[in-house]
Biotite code that builds the C-alpha atoms (Angstrom):
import biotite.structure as struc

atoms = struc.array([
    struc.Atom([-17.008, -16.129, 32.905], chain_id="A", res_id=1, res_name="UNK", atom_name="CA", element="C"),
    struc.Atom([-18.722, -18.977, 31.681], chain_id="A", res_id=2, res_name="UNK", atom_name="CA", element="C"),
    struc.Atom([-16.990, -22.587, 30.597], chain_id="A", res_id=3, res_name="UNK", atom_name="CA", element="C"),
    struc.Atom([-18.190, -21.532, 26.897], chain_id="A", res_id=4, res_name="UNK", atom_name="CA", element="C"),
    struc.Atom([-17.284, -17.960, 26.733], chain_id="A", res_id=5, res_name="UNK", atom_name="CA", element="C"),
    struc.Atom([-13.332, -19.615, 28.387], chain_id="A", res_id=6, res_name="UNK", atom_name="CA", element="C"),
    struc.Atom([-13.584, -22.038, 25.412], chain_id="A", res_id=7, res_name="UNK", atom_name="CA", element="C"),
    struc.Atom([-14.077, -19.593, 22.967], chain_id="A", res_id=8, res_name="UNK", atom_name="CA", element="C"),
    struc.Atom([-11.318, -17.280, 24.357], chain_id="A", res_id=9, res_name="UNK", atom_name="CA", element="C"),
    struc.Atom([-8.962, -19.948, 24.667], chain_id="A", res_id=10, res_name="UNK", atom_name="CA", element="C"),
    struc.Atom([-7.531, -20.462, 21.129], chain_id="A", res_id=11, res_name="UNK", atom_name="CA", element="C"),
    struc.Atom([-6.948, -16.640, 21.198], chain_id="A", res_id=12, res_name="UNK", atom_name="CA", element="C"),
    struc.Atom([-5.047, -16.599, 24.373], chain_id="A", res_id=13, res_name="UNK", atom_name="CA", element="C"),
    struc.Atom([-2.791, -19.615, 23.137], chain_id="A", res_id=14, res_name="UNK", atom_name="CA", element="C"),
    struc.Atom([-1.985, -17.607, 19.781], chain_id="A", res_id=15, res_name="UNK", atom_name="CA", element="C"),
    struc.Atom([-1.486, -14.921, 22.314], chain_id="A", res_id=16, res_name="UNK", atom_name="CA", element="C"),
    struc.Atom([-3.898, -12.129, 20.807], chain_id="A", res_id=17, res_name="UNK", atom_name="CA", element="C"),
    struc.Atom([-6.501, -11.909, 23.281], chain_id="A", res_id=18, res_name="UNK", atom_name="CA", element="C"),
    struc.Atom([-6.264, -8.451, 25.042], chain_id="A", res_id=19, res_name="UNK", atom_name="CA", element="C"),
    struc.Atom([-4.974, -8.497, 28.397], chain_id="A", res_id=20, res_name="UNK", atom_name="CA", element="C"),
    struc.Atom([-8.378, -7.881, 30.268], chain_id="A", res_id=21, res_name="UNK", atom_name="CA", element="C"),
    struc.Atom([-10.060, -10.500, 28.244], chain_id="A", res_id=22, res_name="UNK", atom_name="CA", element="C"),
    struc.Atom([-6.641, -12.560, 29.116], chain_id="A", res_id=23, res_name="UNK", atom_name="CA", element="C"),
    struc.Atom([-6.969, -12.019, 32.828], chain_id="A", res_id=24, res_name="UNK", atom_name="CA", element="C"),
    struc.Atom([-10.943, -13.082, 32.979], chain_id="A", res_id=25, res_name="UNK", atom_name="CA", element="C"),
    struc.Atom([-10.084, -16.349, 31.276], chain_id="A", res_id=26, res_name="UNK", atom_name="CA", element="C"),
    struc.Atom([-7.329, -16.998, 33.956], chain_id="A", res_id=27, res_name="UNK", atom_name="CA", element="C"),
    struc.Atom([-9.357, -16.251, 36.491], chain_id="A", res_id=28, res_name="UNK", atom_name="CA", element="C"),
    struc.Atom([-11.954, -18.737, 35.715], chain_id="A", res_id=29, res_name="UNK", atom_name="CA", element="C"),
    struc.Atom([-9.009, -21.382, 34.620], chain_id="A", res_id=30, res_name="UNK", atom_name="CA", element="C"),
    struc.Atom([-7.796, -21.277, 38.297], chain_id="A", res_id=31, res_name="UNK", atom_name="CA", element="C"),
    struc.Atom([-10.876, -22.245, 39.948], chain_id="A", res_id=32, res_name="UNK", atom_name="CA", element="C"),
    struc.Atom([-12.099, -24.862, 36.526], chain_id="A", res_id=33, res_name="UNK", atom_name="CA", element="C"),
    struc.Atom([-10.091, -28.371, 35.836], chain_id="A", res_id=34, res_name="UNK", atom_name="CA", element="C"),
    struc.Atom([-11.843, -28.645, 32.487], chain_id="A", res_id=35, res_name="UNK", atom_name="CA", element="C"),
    struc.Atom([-11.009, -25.577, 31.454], chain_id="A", res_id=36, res_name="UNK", atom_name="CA", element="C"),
    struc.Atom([-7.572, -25.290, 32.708], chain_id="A", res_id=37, res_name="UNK", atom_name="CA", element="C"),
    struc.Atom([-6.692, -28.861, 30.757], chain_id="A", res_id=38, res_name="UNK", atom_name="CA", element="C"),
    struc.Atom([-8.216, -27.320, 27.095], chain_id="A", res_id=39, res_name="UNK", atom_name="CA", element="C"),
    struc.Atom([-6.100, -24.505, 28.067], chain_id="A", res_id=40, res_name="UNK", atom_name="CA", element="C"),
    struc.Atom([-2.693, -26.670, 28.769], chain_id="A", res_id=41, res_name="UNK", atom_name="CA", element="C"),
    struc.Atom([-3.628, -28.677, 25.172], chain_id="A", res_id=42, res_name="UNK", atom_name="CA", element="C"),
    struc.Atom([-3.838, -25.368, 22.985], chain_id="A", res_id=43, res_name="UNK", atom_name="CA", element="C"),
    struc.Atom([-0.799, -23.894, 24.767], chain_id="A", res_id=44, res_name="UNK", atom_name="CA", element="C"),
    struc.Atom([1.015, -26.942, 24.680], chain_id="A", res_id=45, res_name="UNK", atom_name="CA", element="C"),
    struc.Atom([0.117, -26.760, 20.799], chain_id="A", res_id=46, res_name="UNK", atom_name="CA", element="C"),
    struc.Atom([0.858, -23.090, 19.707], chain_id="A", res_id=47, res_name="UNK", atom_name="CA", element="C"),
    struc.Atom([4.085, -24.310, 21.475], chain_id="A", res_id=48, res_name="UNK", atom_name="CA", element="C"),
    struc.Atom([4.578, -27.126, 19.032], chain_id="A", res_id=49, res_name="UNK", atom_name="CA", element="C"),
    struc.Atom([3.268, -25.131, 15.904], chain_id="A", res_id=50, res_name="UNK", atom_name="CA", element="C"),
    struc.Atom([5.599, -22.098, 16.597], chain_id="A", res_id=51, res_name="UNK", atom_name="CA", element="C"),
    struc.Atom([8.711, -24.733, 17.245], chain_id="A", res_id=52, res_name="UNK", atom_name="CA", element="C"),
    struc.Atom([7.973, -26.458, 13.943], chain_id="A", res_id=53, res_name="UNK", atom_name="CA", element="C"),
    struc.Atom([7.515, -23.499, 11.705], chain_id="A", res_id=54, res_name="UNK", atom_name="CA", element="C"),
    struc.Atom([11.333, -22.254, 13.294], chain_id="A", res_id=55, res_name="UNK", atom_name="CA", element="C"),
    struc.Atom([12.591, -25.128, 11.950], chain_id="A", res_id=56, res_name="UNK", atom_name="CA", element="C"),
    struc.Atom([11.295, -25.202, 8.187], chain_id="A", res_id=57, res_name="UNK", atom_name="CA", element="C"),
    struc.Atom([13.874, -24.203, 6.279], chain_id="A", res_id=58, res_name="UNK", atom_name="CA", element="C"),
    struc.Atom([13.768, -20.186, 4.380], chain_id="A", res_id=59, res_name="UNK", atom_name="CA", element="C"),
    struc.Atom([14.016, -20.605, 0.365], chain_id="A", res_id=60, res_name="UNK", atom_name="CA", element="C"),
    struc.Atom([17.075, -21.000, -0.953], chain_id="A", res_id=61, res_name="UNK", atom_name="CA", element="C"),
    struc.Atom([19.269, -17.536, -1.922], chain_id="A", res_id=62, res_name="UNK", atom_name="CA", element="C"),
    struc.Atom([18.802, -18.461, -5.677], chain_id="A", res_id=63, res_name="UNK", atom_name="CA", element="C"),
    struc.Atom([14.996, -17.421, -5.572], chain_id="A", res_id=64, res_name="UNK", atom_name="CA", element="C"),
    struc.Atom([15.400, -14.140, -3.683], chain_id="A", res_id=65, res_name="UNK", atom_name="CA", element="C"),
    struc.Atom([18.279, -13.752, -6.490], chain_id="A", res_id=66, res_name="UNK", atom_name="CA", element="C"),
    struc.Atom([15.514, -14.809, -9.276], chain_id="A", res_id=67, res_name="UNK", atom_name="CA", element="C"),
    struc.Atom([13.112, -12.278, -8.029], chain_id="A", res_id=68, res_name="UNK", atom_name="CA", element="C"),
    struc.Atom([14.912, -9.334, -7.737], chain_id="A", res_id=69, res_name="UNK", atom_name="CA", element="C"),
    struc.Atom([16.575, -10.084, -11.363], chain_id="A", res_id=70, res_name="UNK", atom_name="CA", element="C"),
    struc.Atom([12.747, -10.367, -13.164], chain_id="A", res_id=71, res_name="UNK", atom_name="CA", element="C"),
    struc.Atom([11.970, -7.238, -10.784], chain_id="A", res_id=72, res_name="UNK", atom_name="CA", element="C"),
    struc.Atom([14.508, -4.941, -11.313], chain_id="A", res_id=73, res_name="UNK", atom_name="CA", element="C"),
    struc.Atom([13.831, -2.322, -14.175], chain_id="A", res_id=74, res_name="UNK", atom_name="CA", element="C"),
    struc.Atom([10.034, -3.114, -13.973], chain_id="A", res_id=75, res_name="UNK", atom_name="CA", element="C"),
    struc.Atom([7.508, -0.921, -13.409], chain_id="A", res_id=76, res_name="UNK", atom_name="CA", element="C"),
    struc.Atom([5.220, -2.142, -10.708], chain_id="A", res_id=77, res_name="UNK", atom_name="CA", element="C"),
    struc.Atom([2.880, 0.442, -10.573], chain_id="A", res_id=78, res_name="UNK", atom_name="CA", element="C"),
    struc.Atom([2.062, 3.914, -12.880], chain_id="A", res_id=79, res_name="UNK", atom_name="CA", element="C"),
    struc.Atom([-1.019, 5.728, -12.531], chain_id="A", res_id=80, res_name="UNK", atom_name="CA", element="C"),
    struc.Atom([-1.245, 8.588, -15.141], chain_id="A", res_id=81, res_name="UNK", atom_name="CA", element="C"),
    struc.Atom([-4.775, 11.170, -15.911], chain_id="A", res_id=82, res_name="UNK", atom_name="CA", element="C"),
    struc.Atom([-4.845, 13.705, -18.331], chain_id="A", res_id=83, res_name="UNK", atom_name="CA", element="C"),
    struc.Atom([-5.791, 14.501, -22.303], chain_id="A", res_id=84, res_name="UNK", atom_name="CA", element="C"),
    struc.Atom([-4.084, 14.701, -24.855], chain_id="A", res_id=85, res_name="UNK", atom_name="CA", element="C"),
    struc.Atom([-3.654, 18.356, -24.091], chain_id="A", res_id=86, res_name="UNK", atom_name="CA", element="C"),
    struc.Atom([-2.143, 17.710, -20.584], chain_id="A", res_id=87, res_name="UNK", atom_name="CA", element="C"),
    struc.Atom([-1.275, 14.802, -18.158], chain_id="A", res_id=88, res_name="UNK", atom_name="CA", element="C"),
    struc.Atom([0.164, 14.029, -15.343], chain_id="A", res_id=89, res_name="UNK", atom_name="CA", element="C"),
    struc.Atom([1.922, 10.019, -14.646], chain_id="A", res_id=90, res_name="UNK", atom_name="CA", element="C"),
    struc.Atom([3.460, 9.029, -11.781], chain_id="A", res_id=91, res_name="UNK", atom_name="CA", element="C"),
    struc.Atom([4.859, 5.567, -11.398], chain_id="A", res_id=92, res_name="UNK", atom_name="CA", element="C"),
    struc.Atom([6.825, 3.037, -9.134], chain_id="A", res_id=93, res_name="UNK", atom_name="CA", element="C"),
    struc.Atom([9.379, 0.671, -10.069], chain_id="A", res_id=94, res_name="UNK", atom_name="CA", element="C"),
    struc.Atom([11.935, -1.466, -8.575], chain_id="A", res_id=95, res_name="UNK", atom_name="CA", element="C"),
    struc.Atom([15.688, -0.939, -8.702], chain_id="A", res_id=96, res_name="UNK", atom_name="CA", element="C"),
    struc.Atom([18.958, -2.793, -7.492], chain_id="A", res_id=97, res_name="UNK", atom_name="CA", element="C"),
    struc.Atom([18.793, -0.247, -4.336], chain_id="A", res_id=98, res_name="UNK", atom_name="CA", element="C"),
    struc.Atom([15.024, -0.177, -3.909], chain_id="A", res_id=99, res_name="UNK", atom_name="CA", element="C"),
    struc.Atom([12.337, 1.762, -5.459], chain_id="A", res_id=100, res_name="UNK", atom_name="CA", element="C"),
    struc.Atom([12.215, 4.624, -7.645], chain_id="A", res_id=101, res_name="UNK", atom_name="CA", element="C"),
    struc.Atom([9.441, 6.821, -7.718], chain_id="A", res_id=102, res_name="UNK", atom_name="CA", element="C"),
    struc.Atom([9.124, 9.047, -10.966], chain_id="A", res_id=103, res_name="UNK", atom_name="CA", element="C"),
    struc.Atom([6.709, 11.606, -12.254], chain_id="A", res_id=104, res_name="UNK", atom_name="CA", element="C"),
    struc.Atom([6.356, 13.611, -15.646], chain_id="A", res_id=105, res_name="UNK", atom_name="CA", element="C"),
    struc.Atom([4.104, 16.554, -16.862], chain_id="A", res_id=106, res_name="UNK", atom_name="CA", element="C"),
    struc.Atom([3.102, 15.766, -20.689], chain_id="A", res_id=107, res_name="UNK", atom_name="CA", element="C"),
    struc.Atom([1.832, 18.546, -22.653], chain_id="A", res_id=108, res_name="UNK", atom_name="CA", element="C"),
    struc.Atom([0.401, 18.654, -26.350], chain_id="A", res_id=109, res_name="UNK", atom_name="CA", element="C"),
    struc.Atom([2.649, 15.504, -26.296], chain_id="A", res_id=110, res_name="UNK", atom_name="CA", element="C"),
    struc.Atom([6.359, 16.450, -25.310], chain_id="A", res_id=111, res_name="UNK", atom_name="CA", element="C"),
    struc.Atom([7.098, 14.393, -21.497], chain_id="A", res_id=112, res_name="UNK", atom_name="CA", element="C"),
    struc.Atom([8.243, 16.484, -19.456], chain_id="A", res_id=113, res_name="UNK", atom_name="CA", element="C"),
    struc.Atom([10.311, 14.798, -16.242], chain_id="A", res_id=114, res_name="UNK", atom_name="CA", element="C"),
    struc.Atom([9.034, 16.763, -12.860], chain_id="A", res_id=115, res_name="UNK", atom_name="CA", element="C"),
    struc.Atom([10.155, 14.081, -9.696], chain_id="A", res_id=116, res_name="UNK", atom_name="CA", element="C"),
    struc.Atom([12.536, 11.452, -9.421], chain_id="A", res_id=117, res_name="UNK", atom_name="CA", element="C"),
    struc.Atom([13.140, 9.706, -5.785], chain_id="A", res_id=118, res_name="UNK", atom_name="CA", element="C"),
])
């Protein structure tokens, strides 16, 4: 492996997403390259730091998981329907205190007819 094909490996290795063989060529050229080996220490060192400081941001406070289920709840968040006036077919999703719900109805010459509910 090659200082340049290392370099361009590195970053990935640090964020710890390089596949292990790809992971095991770059170490074996570290070993044997200083320059390498101190790029490798720097992005290690910061994925380290980056990882540490996103622990310690703090979540969002209760009240806006609270807010978002409250505007959610009862909402439809998604309802696909085909069909003519003759005959359809909807199916939708919506949110509930629980979960989701997951409905469908059969409409014919106009009269819904309820056929799932999960």
């Amino acid at each position: 492996m090659t200082c340049d094909e290392a370099r361009e490996r590195i970053p990935f290795y640090a964020a710890r997403s390089l596949p292990e063989p790809e992971g095991a060529a770059l170490l074996g050229h570290v070993v044997g390259c200083e320059l390498c080996q101190g790029e490798l220490v720097a992005a290690m060192r910061l994925g380290h730091e980056l990882r540490a400081a996103f622990a310690r941001l703090p979540g969002p406070p209760a009240r806006t998981w609270l807010a978002i289920a409250a505007r959610t709840v009862g909402a439809s968040l998604l309802e696909v329907g085909v069909g003519s006036e003759i005959a359809g077919l909807t199916l939708a999703v919506g949110a509930t205190k629980s979960g989701f719900s997951v409905t469908g109805s059969l409409s014919l010459l106009g009269r819904e007819v309820p056929v799932l509910r999960i």
